[in-house]
N, C-alpha and C positions, 0 to 999 in steps of 0.2 A: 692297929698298925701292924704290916707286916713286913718281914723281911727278907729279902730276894738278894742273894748272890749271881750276879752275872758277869760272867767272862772275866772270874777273880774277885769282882770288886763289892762289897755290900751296896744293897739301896735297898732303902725303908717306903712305904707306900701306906696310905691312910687306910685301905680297904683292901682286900682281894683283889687283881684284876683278872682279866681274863690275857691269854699266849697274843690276838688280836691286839687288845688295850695296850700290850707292854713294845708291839711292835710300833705303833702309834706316837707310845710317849717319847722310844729311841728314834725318831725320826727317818725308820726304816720301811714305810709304807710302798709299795709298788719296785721295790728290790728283789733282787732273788737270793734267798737268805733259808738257813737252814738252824731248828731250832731244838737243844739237844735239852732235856729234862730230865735231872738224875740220873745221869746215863743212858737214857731213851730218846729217840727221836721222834720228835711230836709232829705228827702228820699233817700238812697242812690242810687237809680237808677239817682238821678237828681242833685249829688255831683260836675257832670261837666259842668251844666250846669247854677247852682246857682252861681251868679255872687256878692258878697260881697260889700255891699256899706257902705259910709262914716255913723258912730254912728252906724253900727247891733253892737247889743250885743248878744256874742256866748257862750253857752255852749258846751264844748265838754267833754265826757265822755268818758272814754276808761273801757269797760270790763274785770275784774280780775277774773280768775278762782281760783278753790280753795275747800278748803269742811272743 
């Protein structure tokens, strides 16, 4: 079991996922969204490859258009 802070909030997870898996499970698939890890921002070429470990604390941003 791990546990992942995002945007404040705690959420626990049976396994590791991967930065992909966790956009998937927030139902933010095909959004344009920006994904910050410990302070870092995780490159979306490397979304499937970044592997989620116990305590990252995540921001995720999703982009709102508009004028």
């Amino acid at each position: 079991m791990i546990q992942l802070t995002i945007n404040g909030q705690a959420q626990q997870f049976e396994s590791p996922i991967s930065v992909s898996q966790l956009i998937d499970h927030l139902a933010l698939h095909g959004k344009r969204i920006a994904i910050e890890r410990n302070g870092e921002i995780v490159p979306r070429s490397q979304f499937s490859q970044q592997i989620l470990a116990h305590g990252d604390q995540l921001e995720v941003v999703v982009a709102v258009g508009g004028g």
